[in-house]
C-alpha positions in Angstrom: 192.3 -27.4 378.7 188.9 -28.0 378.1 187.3 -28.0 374.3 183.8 -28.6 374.8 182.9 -25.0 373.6 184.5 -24.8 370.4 182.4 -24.0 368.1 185.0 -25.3 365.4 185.7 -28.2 367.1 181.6 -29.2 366.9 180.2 -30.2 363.8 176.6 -29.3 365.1 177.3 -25.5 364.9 174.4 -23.1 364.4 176.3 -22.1 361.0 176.3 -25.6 360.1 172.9 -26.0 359.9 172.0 -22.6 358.6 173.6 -23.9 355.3 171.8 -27.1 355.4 168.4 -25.3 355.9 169.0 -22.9 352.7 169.7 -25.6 350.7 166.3 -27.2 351.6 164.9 -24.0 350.5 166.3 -23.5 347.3 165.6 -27.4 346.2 162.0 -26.9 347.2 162.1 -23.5 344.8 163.2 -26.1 342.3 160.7 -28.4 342.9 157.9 -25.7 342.8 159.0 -24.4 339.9 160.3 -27.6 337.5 156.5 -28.4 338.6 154.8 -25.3 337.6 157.3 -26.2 334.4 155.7 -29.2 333.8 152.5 -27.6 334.7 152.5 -24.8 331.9 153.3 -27.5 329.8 150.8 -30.1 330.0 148.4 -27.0 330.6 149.9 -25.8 327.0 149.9 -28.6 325.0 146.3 -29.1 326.0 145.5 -25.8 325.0 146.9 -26.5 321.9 145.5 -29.6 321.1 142.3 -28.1 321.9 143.0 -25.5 319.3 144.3 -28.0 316.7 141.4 -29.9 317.3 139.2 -27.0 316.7 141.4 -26.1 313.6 140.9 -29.7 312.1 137.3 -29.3 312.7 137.1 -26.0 311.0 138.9 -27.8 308.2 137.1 -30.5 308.4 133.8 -28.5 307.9 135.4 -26.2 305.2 136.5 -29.5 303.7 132.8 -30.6 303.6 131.6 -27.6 302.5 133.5 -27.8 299.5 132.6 -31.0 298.5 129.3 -30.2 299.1 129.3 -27.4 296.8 131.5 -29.3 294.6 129.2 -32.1 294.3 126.7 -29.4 293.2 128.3 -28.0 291.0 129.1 -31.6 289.1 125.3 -32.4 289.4 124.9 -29.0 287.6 127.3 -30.5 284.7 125.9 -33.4 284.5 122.0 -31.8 284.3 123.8 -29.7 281.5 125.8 -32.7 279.7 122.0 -34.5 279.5 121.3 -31.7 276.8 123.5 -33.2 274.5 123.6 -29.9 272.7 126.5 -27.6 271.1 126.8 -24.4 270.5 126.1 -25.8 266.5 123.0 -26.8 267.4 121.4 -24.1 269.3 120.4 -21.1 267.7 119.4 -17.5 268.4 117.7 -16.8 272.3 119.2 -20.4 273.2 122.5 -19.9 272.2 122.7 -16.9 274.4 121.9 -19.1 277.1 124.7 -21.2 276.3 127.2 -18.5 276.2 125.8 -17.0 279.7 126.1 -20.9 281.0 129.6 -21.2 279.8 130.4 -17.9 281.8 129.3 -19.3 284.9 131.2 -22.2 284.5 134.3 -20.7 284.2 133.6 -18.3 287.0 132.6 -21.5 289.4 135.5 -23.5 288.1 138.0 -21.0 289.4 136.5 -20.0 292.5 136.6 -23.8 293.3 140.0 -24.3 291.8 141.8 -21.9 294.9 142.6 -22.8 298.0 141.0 -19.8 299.8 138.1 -19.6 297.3 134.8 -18.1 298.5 132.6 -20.6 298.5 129.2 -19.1 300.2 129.9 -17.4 296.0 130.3 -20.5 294.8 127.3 -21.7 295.9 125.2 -18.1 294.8 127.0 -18.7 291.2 126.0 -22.6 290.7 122.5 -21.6 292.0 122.3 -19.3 289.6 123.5 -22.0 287.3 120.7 -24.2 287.6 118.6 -21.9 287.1 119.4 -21.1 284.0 119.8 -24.9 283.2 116.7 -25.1 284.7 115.6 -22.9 281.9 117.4 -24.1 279.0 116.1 -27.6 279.4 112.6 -26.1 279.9 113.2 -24.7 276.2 114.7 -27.5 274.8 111.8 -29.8 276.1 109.6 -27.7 274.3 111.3 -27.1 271.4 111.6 -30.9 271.1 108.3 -30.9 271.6 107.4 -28.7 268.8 110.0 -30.5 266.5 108.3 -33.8 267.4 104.9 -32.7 266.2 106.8 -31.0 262.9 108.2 -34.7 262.7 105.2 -36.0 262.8 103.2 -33.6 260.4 106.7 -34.0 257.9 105.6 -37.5 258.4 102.1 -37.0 257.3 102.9 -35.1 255.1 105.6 -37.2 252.8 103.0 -40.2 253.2 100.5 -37.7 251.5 102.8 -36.7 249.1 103.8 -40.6 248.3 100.1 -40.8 248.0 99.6 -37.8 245.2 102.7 -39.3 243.8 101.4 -42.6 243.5 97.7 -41.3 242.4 100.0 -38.8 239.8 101.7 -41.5 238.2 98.5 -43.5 238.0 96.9 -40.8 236.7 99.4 -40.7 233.8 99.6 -44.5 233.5 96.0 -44.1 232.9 96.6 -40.9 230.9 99.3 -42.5 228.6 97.3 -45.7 227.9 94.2 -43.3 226.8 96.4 -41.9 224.9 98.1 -44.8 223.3 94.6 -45.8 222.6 93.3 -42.7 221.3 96.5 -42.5 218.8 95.6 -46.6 218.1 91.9 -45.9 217.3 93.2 -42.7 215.4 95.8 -44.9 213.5 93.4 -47.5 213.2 90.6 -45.0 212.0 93.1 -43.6 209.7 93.2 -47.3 207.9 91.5 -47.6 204.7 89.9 -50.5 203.4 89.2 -52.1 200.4 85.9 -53.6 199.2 84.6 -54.5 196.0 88.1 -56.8 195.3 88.2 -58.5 192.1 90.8 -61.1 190.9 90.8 -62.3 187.4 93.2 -64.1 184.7 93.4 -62.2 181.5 94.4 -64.3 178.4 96.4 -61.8 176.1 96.2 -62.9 172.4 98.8 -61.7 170.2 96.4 -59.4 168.4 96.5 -57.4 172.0 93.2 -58.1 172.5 92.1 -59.8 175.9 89.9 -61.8 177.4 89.1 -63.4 181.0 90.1 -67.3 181.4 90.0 -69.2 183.9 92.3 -71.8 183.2 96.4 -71.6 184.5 98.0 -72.6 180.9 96.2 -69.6 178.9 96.5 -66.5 181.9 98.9 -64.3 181.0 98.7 -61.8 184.0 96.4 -61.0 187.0 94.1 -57.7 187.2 93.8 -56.9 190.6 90.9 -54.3 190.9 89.2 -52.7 194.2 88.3 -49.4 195.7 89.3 -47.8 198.8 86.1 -46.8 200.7 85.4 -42.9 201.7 87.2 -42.4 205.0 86.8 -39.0 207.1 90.2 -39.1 209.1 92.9 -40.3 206.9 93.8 -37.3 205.5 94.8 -37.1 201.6 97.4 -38.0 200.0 99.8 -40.6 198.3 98.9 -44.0 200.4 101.4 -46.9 199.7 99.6 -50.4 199.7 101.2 -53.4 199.8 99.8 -56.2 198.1 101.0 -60.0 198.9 100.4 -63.1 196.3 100.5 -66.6 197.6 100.6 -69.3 195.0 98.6 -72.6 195.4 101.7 -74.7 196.6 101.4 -72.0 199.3 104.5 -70.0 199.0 105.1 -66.4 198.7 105.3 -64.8 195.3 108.3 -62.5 195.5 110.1 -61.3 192.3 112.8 -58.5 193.3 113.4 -56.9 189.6 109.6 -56.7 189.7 110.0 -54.6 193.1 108.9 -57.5 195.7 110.5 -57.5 199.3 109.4 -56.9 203.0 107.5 -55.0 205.1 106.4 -55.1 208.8 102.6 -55.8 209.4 100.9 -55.0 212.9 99.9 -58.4 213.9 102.1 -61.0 211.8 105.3 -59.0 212.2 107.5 -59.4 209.1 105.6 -60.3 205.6 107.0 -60.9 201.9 104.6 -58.5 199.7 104.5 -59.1 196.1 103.5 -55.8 194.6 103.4 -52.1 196.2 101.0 -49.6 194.8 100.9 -46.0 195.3 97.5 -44.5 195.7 96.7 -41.0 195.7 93.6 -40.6 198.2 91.2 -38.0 198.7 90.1 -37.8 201.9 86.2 -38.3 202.4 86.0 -40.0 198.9 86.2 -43.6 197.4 88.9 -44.2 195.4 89.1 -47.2 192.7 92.1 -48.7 192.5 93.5 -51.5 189.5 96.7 -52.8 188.7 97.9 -56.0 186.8 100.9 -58.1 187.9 102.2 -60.8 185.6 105.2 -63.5 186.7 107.7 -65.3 185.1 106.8 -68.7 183.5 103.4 -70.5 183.6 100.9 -69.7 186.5 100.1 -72.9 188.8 96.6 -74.6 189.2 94.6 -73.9 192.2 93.8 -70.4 194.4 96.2 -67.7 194.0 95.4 -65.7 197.3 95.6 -61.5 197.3 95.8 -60.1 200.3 96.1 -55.8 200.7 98.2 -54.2 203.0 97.9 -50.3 204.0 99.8 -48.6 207.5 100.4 -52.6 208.4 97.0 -53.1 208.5 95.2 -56.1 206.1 92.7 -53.9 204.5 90.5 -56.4 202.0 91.8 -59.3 200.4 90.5 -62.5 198.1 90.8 -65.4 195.9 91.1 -66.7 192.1 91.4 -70.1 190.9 92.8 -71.1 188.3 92.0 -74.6 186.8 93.9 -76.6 184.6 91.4 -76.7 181.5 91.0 -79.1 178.6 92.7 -80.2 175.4 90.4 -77.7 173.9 90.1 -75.2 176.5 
């Protein structure tokens, strides 16, 4: 029995490689499409990295933009921290200006500070910012410049006034002295003086009756007589006069129960006077003037020296001598 038709018994059937050929098909399907896969892959990550790099650029230039108008906006701040000026310090119209300032600030600082912000008004608002820095500074330049010249004419000024000062206390230097030398030549014009002094040594017998010596052992007292010439300006009135006795060994007579002390002259400072007299002047006339002053005990031999005293003034003054005399005398 022959086989050699069999389809079952040969491998190489038509069936056979019907399969085979579908298979070859559906593997090239595959292929194609695990290739147009890939393709839509690559295609699509380019596309997207073409977008991304457009999106970083975008950022990138929104990124620069902002620090652009950032960078501004701290130039702005910096322009406005040179003023070195408060709110204190700047008055009326200027301080408006402040205020108005402030408020753009603020409005700048919080457009910058979101994420989103619009900053094509950022940029309108710090323009308008320096402007009105621009005009602030303008004003404070010339307001500095009017306080300079007020500095300067202050300055003039207080070196004018240090000058009338210095010419007023001149003035009253000068003014006091005139007057410390008017009241001088009026105390000095005031002075009396005496003329006409006479000295002598009176010999007192026991009868009362006396008689001038000139010898020490026989005076009993000195008679001190003078007048006080007429004088216009010293006004009348009781004038005190100091009279001062030196005896010939050259000390000063001083006898306290007889009313002797001290008294301050003008030129000699402190002097021991011997007698005071009171006077009563008339202004305009001469007075005479005579007194006698008589010491304890026997008088000396040689000059007894007088010397008057009125205001601390040496008015007059002379001498006596007294001699020692004879065994007859």
């Amino acid at each position: 029995m022959s086989t050699v038709n069999d389809p079952s018994v040969n491998p190489r059937t038509p069936a056979a490689n019907s399969g085979k050929d579908n298979r070859k098909l559906i593997y090239g399907a595959l292929i194609v499409l695990l290739l147009g896969t890939w393709g839509y892959i690559i295609f699509d990550k380019s596309k997207s990295k073409a977008e991304l790099d457009q999106l970083q650029t975008q950022f990138t230039n929104v990124d620069s933009a902002r620090s652009s108008i950032q960078a501004e906006y701290n130039d702005a701040l910096s322009r406005m921290d040179s003023l070195s000026v408060s709110n204190t310090q700047l008055q009326g119209s200027l301080a408006e200006r402040k205020t108005e300032i402030d408020k753009l600030k603020t409005e700048i600082k919080g457009i910058l500070s979101q994420k989103n912000g619009d900053l094509s008004r950022a940029k309108s608002k710090i323009a308008e910012l320096n402007g009105k820095i621009n005009d602030l500074l303008a004003e404070v330049e010339r307001l500095r410049g009017e306080n300079e010249t007020l500095t300067a004419n202050n300055q003039q000024l207080t070196v004018e006034r240090d000058t009338l000062n210095s010419q007023k206390q001149t003035l009253q230097q000068n003014l006091t002295t005139t007057q410390s030398e008017k009241e001088h030549l009026a105390d000095v014009g005031s002075t009396l003086h005496a003329s006409n002094i006479a000295i002598a040594a009176i010999d007192v017998k026991n009868s009362g009756k006396e008689k001038s010596t000139t010898t020490a052992k026989r005076a009993d007292l000195l008679r001190i007589s003078f007048n006080l010439d007429e004088n216009r300006i010293a006004p009348s009135g009781n004038k005190e006069l100091y009279v001062c006795i030196t005896a010939p060994d050259g000390k000063p007579i001083s006898i306290p129960a007889y009313g002797s002390g001290t008294f301050v002259t003008r030129e000699d400072g402190e002097k021991v006077f011997t007698n005071k007299v009171n006077v009563q002047y008339e202004q305009g006339r001469r007075t005479p003037v005579s007194f006698d002053w008589k010491q304890d005990g026997k008088y000396q031999t040689g000059d007894y020296k007088i010397e008057i005293y009125q205001n601390g003034y040496k008015i007059g003054g002379g001498t006596t001598t007294l001699k020692k005399g004879g065994l007859f005398s």
